[in-house]
N, C-alpha and C positions, 0 to 999 in steps of 0.2 A: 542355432547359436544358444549357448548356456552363459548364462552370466551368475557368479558368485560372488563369495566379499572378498577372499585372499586369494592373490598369486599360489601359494604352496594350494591350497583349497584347489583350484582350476588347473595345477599341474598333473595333481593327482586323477580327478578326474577323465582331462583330456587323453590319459593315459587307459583308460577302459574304451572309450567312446569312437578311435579310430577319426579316419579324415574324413567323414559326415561332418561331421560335428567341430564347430568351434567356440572354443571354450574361455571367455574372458573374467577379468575383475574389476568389481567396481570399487575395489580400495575399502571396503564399509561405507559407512554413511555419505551419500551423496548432498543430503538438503537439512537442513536444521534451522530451528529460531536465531534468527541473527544474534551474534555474542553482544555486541553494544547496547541495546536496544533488548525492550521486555519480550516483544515479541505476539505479546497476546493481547487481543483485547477484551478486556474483561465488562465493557459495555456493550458487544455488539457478542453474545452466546460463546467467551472465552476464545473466540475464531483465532487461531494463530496464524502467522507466518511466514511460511518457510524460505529460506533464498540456498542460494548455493553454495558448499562450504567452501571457504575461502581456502584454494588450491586444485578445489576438484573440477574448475573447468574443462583444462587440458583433457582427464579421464572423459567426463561427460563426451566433449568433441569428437574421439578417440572411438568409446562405445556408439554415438551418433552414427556416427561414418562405417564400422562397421555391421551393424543395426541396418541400414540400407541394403547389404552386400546378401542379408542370409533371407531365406524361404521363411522360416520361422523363428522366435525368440522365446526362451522360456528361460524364468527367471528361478536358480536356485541355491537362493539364500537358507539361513539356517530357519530350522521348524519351531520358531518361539514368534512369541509377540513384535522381540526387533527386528527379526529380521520378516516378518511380514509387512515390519512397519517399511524398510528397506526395500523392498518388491514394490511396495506400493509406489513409493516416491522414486525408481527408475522408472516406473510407467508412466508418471508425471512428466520427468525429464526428456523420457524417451519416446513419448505419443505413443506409447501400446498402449492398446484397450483392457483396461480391466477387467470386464466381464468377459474377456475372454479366456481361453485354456493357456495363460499365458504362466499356471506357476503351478513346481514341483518340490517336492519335502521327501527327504529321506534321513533317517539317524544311524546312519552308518555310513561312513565313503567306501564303500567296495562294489566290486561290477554289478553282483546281483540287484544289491539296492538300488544302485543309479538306473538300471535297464526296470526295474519295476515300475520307479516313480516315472518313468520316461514313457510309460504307457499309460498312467494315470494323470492326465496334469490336468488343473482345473482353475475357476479365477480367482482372485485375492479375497482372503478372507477380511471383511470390511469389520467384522467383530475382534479380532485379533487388530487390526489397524487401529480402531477408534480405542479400544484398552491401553493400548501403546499409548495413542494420542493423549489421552487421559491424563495415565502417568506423569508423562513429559510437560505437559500445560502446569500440573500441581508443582512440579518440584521445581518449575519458573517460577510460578508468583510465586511460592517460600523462598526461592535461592533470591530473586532479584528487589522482593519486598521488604526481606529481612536482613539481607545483608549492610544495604546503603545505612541502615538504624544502627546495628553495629560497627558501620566506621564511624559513625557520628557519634556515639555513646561510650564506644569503648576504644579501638583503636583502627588505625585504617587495615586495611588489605581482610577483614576478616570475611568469613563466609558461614552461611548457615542452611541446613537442607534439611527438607520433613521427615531423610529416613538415617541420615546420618546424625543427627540432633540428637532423636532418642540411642542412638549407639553409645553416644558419649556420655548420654545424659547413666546409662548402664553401669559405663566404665566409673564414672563420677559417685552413684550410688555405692559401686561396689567397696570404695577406697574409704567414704565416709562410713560403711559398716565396717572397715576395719577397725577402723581411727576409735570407733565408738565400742569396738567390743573387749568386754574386758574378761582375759583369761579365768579357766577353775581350774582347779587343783584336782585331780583324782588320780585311783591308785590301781596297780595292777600286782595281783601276787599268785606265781608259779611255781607250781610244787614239781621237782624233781623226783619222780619215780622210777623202781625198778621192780621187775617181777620175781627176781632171782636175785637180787641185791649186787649186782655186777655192772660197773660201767657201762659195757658197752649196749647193753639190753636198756640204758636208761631211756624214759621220754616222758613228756613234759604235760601238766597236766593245770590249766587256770584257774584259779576261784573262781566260783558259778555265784554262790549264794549257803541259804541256811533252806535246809529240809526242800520243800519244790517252788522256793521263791526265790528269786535273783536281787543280790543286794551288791547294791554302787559302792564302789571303797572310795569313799570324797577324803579322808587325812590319812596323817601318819599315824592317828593313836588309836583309829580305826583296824590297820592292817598289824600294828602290834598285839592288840587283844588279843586278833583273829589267829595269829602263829602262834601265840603263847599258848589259846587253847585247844590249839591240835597241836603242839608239842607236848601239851600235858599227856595227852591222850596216848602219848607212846611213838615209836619210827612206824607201827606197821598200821598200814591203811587199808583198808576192803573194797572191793569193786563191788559196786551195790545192781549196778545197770549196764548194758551192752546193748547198743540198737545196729544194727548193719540196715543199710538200706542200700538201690541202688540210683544214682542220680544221673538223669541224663542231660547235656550240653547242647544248647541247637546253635549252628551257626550263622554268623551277623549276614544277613541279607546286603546283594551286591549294592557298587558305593551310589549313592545320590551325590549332588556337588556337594552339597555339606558335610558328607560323610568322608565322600576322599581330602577335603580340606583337611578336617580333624587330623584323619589319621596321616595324610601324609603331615602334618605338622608333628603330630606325636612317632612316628617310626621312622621319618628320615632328616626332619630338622628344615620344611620348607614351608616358607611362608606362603599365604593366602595368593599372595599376585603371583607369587612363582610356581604353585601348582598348578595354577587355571596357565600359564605359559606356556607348562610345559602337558600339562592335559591337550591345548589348544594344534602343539604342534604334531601328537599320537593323532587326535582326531584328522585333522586334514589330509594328514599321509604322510608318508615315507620312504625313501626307495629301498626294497625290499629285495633280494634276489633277483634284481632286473628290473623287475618292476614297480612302482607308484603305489600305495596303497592305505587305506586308512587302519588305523591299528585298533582302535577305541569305539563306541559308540558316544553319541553324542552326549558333552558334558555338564550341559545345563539344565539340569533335572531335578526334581524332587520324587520320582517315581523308584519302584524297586521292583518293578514287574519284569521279567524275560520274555523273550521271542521263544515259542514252540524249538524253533527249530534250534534256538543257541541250548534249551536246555536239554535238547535229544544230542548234540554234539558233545557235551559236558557231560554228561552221560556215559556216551560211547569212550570218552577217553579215559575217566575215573573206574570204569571197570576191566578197561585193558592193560590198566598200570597198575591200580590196587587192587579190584577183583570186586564181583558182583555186590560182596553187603557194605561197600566203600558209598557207592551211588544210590542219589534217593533227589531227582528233580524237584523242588518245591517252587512254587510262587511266595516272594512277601508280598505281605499285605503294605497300603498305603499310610503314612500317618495323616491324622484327622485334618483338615483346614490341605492337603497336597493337591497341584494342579492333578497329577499322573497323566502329564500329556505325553512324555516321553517316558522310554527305554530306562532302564536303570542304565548307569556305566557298565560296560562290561566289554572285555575284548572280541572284534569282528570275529575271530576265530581262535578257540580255545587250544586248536590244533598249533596256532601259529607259538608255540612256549617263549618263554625268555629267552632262555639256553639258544635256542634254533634264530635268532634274531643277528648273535654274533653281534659282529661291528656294526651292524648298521645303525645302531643308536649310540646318542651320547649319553654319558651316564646317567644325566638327573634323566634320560627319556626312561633307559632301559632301567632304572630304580623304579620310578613311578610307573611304568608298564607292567614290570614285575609283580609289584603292589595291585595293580588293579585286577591283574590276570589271577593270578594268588585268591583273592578275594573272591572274585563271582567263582572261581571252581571252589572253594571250600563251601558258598553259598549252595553249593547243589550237590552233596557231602552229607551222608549220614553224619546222624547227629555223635556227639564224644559220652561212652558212658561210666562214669565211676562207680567204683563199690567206698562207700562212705562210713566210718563209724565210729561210733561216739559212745565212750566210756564215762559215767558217772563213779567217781573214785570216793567215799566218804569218809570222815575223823572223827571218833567221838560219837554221841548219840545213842539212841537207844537200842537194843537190837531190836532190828527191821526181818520181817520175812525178806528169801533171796527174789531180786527184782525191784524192791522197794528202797524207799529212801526215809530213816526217820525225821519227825519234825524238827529235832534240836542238831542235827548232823548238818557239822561244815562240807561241803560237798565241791568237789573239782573234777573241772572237765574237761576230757582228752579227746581230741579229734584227730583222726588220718583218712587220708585217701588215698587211692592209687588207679590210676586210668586203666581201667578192663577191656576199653574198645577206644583208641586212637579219633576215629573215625574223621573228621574235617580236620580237627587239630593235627593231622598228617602232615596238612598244607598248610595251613594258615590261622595264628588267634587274635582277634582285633585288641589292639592297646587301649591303652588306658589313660587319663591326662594325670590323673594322681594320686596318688594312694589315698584311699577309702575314708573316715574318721572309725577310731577306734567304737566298737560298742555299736555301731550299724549294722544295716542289713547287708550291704553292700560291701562291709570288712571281712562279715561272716562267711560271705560267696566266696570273698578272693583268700580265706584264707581255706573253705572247702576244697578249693581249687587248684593249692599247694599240695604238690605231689610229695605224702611222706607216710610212713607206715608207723601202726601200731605193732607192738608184740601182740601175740593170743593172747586175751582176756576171756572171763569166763565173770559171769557172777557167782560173789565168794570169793572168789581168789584173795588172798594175800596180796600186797605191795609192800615195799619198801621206802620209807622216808626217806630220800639222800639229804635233799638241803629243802630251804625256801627260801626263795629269791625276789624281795618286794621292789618295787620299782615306780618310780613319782613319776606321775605324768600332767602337760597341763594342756588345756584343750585351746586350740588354734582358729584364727580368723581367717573366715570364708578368703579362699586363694583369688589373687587376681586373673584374670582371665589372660590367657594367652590367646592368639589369634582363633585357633583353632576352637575353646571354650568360646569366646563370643561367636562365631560362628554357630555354636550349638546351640548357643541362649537368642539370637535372632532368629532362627529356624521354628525353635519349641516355643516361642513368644508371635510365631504369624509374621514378623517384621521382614520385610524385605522378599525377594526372589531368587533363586541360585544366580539369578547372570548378576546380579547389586552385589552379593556378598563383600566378594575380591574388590571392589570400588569404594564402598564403604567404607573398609578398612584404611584403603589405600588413602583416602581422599583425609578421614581425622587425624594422622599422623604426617598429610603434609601440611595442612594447617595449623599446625603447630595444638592442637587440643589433645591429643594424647601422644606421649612418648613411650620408649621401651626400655623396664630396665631386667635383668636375666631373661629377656624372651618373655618380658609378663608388660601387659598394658598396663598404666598408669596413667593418669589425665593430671593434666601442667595446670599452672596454675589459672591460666588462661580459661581451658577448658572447664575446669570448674568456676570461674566468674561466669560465661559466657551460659553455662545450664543452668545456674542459679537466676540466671535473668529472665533466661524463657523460661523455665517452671512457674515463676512469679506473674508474667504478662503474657507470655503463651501457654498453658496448661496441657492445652490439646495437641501443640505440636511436637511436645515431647511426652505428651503422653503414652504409655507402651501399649495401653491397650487400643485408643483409641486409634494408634498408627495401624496395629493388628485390623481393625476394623475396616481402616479405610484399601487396606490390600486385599479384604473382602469384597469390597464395594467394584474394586478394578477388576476383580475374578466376574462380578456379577454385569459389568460393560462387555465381558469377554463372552460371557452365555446369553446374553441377548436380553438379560431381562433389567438392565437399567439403561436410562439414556448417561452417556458420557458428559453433557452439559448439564446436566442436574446433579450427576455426582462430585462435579467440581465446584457449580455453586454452592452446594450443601457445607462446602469447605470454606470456600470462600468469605463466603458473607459475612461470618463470627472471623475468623480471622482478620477483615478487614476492621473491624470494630474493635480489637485488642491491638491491630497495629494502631490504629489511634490514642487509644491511651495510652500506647507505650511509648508516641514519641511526646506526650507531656506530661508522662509519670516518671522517666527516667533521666535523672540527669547525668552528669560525667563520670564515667566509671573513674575511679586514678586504680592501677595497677598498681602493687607492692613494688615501692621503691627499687632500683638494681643495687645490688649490695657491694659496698666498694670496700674492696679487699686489699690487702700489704702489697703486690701484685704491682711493681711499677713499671709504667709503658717504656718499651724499648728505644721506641722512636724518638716520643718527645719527654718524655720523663712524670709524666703525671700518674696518677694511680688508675688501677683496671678495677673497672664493677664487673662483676657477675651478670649479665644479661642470659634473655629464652631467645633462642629460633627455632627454625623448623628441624633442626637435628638436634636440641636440648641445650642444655647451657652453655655457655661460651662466657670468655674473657674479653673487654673490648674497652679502650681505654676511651676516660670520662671526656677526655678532650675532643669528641665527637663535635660537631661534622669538622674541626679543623684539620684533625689525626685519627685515620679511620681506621688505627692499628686493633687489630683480634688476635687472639690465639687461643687454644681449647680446653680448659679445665682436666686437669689430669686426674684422671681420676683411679689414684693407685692399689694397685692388689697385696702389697705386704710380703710381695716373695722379691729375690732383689734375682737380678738378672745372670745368668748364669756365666754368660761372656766376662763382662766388664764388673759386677758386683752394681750395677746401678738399680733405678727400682722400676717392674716391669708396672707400665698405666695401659688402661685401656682405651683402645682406641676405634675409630670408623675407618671404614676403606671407601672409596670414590662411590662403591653401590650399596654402603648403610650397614655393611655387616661390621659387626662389631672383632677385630684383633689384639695382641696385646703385644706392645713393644716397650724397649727401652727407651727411659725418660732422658738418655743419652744421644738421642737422634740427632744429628745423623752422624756424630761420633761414632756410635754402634747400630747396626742396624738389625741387631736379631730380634725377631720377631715369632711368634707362635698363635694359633687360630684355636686354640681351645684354652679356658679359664685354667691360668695357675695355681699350683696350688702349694707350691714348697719346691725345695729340690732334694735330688735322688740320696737317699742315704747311703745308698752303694756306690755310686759314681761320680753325685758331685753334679748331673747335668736337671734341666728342670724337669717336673712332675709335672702332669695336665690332665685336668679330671676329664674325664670316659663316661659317655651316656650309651646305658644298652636300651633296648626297644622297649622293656617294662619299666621303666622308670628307674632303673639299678644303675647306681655310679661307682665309681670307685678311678683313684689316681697310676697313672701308667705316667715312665719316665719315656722322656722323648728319645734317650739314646737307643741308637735300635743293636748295641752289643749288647744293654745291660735289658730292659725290656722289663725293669724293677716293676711291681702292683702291689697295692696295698690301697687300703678301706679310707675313707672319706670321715672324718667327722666321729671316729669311733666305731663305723660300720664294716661289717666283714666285706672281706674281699668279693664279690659276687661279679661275676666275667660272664654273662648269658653266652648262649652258645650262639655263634651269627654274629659277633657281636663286632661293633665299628672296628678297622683293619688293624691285625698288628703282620706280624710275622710269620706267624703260620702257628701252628701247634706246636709247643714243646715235646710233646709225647710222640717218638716214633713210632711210623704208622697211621700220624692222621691226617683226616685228608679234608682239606679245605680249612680256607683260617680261621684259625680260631674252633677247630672242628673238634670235639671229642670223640674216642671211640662209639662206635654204637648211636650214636644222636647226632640227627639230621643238623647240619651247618647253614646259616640263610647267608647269601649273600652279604660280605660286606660291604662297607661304604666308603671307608678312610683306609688310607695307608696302603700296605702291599695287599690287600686281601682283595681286590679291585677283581671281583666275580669270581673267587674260586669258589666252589661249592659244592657240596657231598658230604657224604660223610664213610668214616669207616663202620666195616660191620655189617650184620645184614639189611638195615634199614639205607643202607647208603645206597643211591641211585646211579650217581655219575661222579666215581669221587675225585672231585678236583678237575673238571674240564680244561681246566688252565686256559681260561679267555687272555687272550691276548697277550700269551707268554714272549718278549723278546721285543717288545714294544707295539710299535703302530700299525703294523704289518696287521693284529689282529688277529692271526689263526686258533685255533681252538687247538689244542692236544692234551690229549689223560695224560698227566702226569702219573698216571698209578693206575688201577686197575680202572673197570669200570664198574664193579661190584665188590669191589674189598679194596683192605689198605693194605695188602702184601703186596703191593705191586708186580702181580702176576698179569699176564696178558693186556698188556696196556693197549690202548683204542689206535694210539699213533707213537710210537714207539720212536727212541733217538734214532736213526741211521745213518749216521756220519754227515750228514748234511747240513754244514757250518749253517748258523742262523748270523748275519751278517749286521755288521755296526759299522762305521763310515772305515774303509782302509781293511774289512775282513779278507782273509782269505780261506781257502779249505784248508779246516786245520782239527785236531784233533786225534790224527792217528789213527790207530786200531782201536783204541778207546774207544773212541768216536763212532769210528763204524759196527760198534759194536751195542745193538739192541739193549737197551735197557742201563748201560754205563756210563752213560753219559753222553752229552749232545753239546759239539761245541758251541758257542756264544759272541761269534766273532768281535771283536774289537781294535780297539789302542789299547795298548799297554795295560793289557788283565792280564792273570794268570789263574789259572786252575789244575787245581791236582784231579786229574783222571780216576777209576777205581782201581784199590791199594792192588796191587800185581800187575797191571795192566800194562802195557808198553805204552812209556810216555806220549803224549800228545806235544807235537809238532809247532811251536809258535810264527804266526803269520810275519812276514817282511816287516810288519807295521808293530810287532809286538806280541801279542799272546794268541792263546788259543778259546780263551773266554770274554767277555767284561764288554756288554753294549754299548759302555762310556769311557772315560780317562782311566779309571783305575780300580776296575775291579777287587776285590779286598782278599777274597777266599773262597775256594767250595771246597766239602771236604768228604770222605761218606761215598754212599753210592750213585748221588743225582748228581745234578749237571747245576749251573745258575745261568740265567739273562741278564745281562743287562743291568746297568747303573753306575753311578758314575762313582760313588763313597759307598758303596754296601759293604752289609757284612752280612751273611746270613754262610748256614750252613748248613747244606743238603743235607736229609734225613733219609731213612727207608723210606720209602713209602708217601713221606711228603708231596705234597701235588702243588703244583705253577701255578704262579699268580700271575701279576703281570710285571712286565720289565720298560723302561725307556730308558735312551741312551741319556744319561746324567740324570738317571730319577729314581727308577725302580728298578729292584734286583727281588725275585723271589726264589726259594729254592725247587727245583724242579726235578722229583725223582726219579728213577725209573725212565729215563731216556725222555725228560720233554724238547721239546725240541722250539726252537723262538723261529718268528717270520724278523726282515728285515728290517731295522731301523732307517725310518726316514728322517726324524730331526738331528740338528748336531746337538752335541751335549751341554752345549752353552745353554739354549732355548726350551730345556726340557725342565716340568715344573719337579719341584722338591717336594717327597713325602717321606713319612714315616719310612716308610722299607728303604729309601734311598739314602737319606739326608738325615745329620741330628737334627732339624728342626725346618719345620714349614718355610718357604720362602715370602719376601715381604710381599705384602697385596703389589702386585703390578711390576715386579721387576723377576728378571731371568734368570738370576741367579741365586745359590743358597747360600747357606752361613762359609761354606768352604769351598771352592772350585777346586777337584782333582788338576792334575796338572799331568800331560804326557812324563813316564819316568817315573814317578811315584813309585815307592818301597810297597809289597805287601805287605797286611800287618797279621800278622797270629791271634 
């Protein structure tokens, strides 16, 4: 018998192991410090005591009972400190002998591993127990000594802990270095050149300095000098210097917990609890082509090492897809202060692709699959190499020999690059949280790293002055941390362990000590009273370094070289001496009054204050506790609503994410899931800013006929390629959304682009697989080739075989049956025009020959459409399938894609971009407009 922590955990499993073997769970933690009660006693060696958590009897009785039935029991929880601590305490429960071979570890759920560790088992490691034990003793007496002070002192319900304390205390720092910093002024001035004097040969070239010293432009009368006296000087400039060199890119080593946090927070928009969720549910397994199976290595890690054998697989696959100088196995190395007890993340099998997974995942798995897989293969990936170069361009000065710079010469300097060897960057480039500060090192790299070309320069050459372009700039306070950023500054600061992170976070934002506003931490006002207190009377428990040390001292209970009761009194004894003076040095905190505003209550007519809770401010009338009336501080965006002319506020959904609807609710109920930001100058419907994976915004109108874009704030339009879903590519020919010719398309996330992927051109792999064209069904079919965007020789081609929506029938025609013209899309009441000559296609009993929902809008061109209940799209050459549901998505699908069958009706099917003008509200079934059987098509 094997015992785990989770059901999905012991499913997967019992799926390798056959009827030998039986395979239960203990739910997680069986035994813990009673919740009422300290728990420890801190006069008799910190001795704790454990009792049974209040519900696990039942399980305990359950495993008891079966526990009698088997030959052997071997316990196998996860390979960290908790879950040794967990092995420990079933053997407690469960009368197994400890010193016996009663426990096994493996960091990966797949057959090989389990049948390894299944021949190795051995006893409980009492070092990994007593580390656990450790921990969990310390973070009682701080949570249970320090809190009762805080309801006394400051307000009831509060809570306070040794590792979350200094988190806040972080967040608290960061916000008073804003508060306190005050902006400079400095200046940037770019000289527009050409070699030939011709527009199109122009490029752009920065003030460096004077002769070979670099001088700061801090004013305005600074940078007018500076033009005056190279305009003196005449339009024509010298190139004085030319360096080429060649620069090579090594790729980011696979993800550690904190690294996938990061990044899955900066590339797909998921928080800290939601990545470890949905990491949680790839680890344990999944059914897979029949089978059970774990997809991930174990995700609680700080190591970046590989298994031999995963970098001999990664190997094998990189030189069968891109060819022998693509692969180059490396080990990273660990950073300083890391356990390296485990695996980096990396998937069980590299063989096992995204593509190849299909339906069996839900999207946030197969997004974060894709990310993790992506990443340890680019990890074991020649390095990417540039040819780099840098032009010194001078004005004025003396003449210099060629190569040289004189002392009195203005001097400006021109840099391009251009990728000479792709190599990892094939697959994968790690994000960023935010663009660099100007004048660093770190600006310097990312702008080396901008792909753009110089003309031939030579020393001596000639240039031409076109303009000069000065531009004010003023220097910015350190950014607030988003989840992901504090996750990095815990990690680089010692504080915490990968399994704390995601708790951390979780635990300061439900206590109301930090809130969130654009996806950035901020600590409430609370939070900042509450670290001002303990920096004052606790020094060392919010100390960052001191915290750093004391998760030293837990590593050194773990290696056998300190006693566990000595590393806690070491803590204790001075803390208990500061909780003494704290409770007669502090007296009654009073909070900042609640602000009572114009705001009068509904119910009984008095005025509302402004009050904090655990999801930020709120409205709550003064007449408390008589009239318990609230309601939510609207907090408006300045674009008014597109429907009714009302004004769109921002709002929460039942699970904290943030929406934006009309302040007309529930008069009007339109609603939209990305920040507004105007409406459409062409149509009239709203605009909603657009984040790509480098940090590049720009505003897209939500109509999906008009699919208007334009720049943010002043800034050019920039659409990365991969970038969150629209409609497909305008340009006919390409394949995957959002996809350009020639350049690789990543997966989108939003809207209709729901897994197409490819691209056109030779670099394209698979263009357009069209995951799950025609809804739930799921099937995969190229909409286009599988190596070009001519849609020649597609993978699964139309063959008249209706793809069915609730009332299809075979319909289509000869259209229909005819490869590559179209594929019909059975529904209610669509219509589609077949290819122009073709013999019409045949409409079903029920209504048309296309339209997986009410009312199909148009397909027009050579492909076919799936599915949706209000689309509009319209098949291109070449374009390749997205996905369709019946009343949701409509993608265009060239070249014969062909849909599986629709299972929901099209009431229950969720609203996106490619279906709907506008997201539907959090938690209800339907969108801004329900089609209706009958509907007109429109042109």
């Amino acid at each position: 018998m094997l015992i785990v922590e989770s059901p999905a955990k012991a499913k997967t499993i019992e799926k390798f192991l056959g009827r030998r073997y039986a395979v239960a769970a203990s739910m997680g933690h069986v035994r813990d410090l009673p919740r009422s009660q300290l728990g420890v006693d801190a006069e008799q060696g910190f001795e704790p005591r454990y009792i049974t958590i209040r519900g696990k009897g039942p399980v305990l009785a359950e495993l008891r009972e079966r526990v009698k039935k088997a030959d052997r029991v071997l316990l196998a929880t996860d390979p960290d400190r908790e879950g040794e601590a967990i092995s420990w305490h079933l053997c407690q429960a469960l009368g197994l002998p400890e010193a016996g071979a009663v426990r096994i570890t493996f960091h990966e759920i797949t057959k090989e591993a389990v049948q390894r560790a299944l021949a190795a088992p051995r006893p409980i490691d009492h070092q990994l127990v007593l580390a656990q034990q450790a921990r969990r003793v310390l973070d009682r007496l701080v949570g249970y000594k320090l809190s009762p002070l805080l309801w006394k002192k400051v307000r009831g319900g509060l809570s306070a802990g040794r590792v979350q304390s200094v988190a806040v205390r972080l967040i608290v720092d960061r916000e008073q270095e804003r508060q306190a910093f005050q902006p400079e002024e400095y200046w940037s001035l770019t000289a527009r050149l050409s070699p030939d004097g011709d527009r199109p040969a122009v490029f752009p070239a920065r003030y460096h300095g004077v002769g070979g010293q670099r001088v700061e432009l801090k004013s305005k009368a600074q940078v007018d000098g500076i033009m005056a006296e190279v305009e003196r000087g005449g339009r024509v400039l010298r190139v004085a210097r030319v360096a080429r060199r060649e620069r090579r890119r090594n790729p980011a080593p696979p993800f550690t917990t904190a690294s996938l946090q990061q990044e899955a927070s900066r590339k797909l928009g998921f928080g800290v609890a939601r990545t470890m969720r949905v990491a949680q549910q790839l680890y344990e397994g999944l059914a897979v082509g029949g089978q059970h199976v774990g997809l991930v290595s174990y995700i609680r890690t700080d190591s970046v090492r590989v298994a031999e054998q995963a970098q001999g697989e990664a190997a094998e696959y990189v030189k069968g897809r891109w060819g022998e100088a693509f692969a180059f196995p490396r080990q990273g190395s660990a950073r300083a202060g890391a356990q390296d007890a485990h695996e980096a993340i990396r998937p069980t099998s590299v063989m096992r692709t995204p593509e190849s997974l299909g339906s069996a995942l839900s999207r946030d798995q197969a997004r974060l699959y894709r990310l993790i897989w992506e990443r340890f293969l680019a990890s074991q990936m020649a390095a990417a190499v540039y040819d780099t170069v840098t032009a010194d361009v001078v004005a004025g000065g003396a003449d210099a020999p060629a190569g040289a710079v004189a002392d009195d010469a203005h001097v400006f300097r021109a840099t391009g690059s251009t990728i000479k060897f792709a190599g990892f960057m094939t697959v994968y480039v790690e994000g960023r949280d935010e663009r660099p500060a100007a004048g660093t090192a770190e600006a310097a790299e990312a702008e080396e790293e901008e792909e753009h070309v110089l003309p031939e320069l030579v020393p001596g050459q000639a240039v031409r002055l076109l303009d000069l372009e000065p531009q004010q700039h003023f220097t910015e306070p350190p950014p607030r941390y988003t989840e992901a950023m504090l996750v990095r500054a815990l990690e680089e600061k010692g504080i915490g362990r990968p399994s704390t992170y995601a708790p951390i976070i979780e635990t300061i934002q439900q206590r109301g000590y930090v809130g969130k506003e654009d996806r950035r931490l901020m600590p409430t006002e609370l939070g900042v009273v509450v670290t001002e207190l303990l920096k004052e009377y606790f020094p060392s428990v919010v100390d960052v370094a001191f915290t750093a040390e004391m998760e030293s001292e837990l590593d050194s209970v773990e290696s056998g070289e300190r006693n566990w009761q000595r590393v806690v009194g070491d803590f204790y004894e001075p803390f208990a001496g500061m909780l003494a003076r704290a409770e007669e040095g502090i007296g009654k905190v009073e909070l900042a009054e609640d602000q009572v505003t114009d705001e009068v209550c509904e119910v009984c007519g008095r005025p509302m204050a402004v009050r904090h809770g655990r999801f930020g401010p709120f409205l709550a009338c003064t007449g408390y506790p008589e009239c318990n009336h609230t309601k939510p501080i609207l907090q408006k965006t300045g674009v008014q609503c597109p429907r009714c002319g009302g004004d769109l506020v921002a709002r929460r959904s039942r699970r904290g994410r943030t929406f934006y609807g009309c302040s007309r609710y529930p008069e009007c109920d339109f609603v939209a899931w990305q920040r507004p930001v105007g409406l459409c100058p062409v149509c009239g419907d709203l605009m909603v800013e657009r984040r790509g994976r480098e940090g590049t915004r720009w505003a897209q109108c939500l109509n999906a006929a008009c699919d208007h874009r334009e720049g943010i704030d002043g800034e050019s339009v920039v659409v990365p390629v991969g970038a969150t879903g629209t409609h497909g590519d305008e340009s006919a020919g390409a394949a995957g959304a959002n996809g350009a010719s020639g350049v690789r398309a990543a997966a989108g996330s939003d809207g209709g682009s729901h897994g197409t992927r490819g691209t056109a051109g030779s670099r394209g792999t698979t263009a357009g697989t069209g995951r799950r064209p025609g809804g739930a069904g799921r099937a995969r079919a190229a909409g286009g080739a599988g190596r070009s965007a001519a849609g020649v020789a597609p993978r699964r081609s139309g063959s008249g075989r209706p793809a069915g929506g609730p009332g299809a029938r075979k319909a289509g025609g000869a259209a229909a049956r005819s490869a590559g013209n179209g594929t019909a899309s059975g529904g209610r009441a669509g219509r589609v025009a077949a290819k122009p000559g073709a013999p019409a296609a045949q409409p079903s009993a029920n209504g048309a020959a296309s339209g997986g929902g009410a009312s199909q809008k148009r397909a027009t061109g050579t492909g076919a459409t799936s599915g949706g209940a209000t689309a509009r799209r319209t098949a291109k050459t070449g374009a390749t399938g997205g996905r369709a549901r019946t009343g949701a998505r409509a993608a265009a699908a060239g070249s014969g894609t062909r849909g599986k069958a629709v299972r929901k009706p099209a009431a229950r099917s969720r609203s996106t971009r490619a279906g709907t003008r506008s997201a539907m509200r959090p938690g209800s079934s339907t969108g801004r407009r329900r089609a209706k059987p009958g509907d007109a098509p429109q042109a």
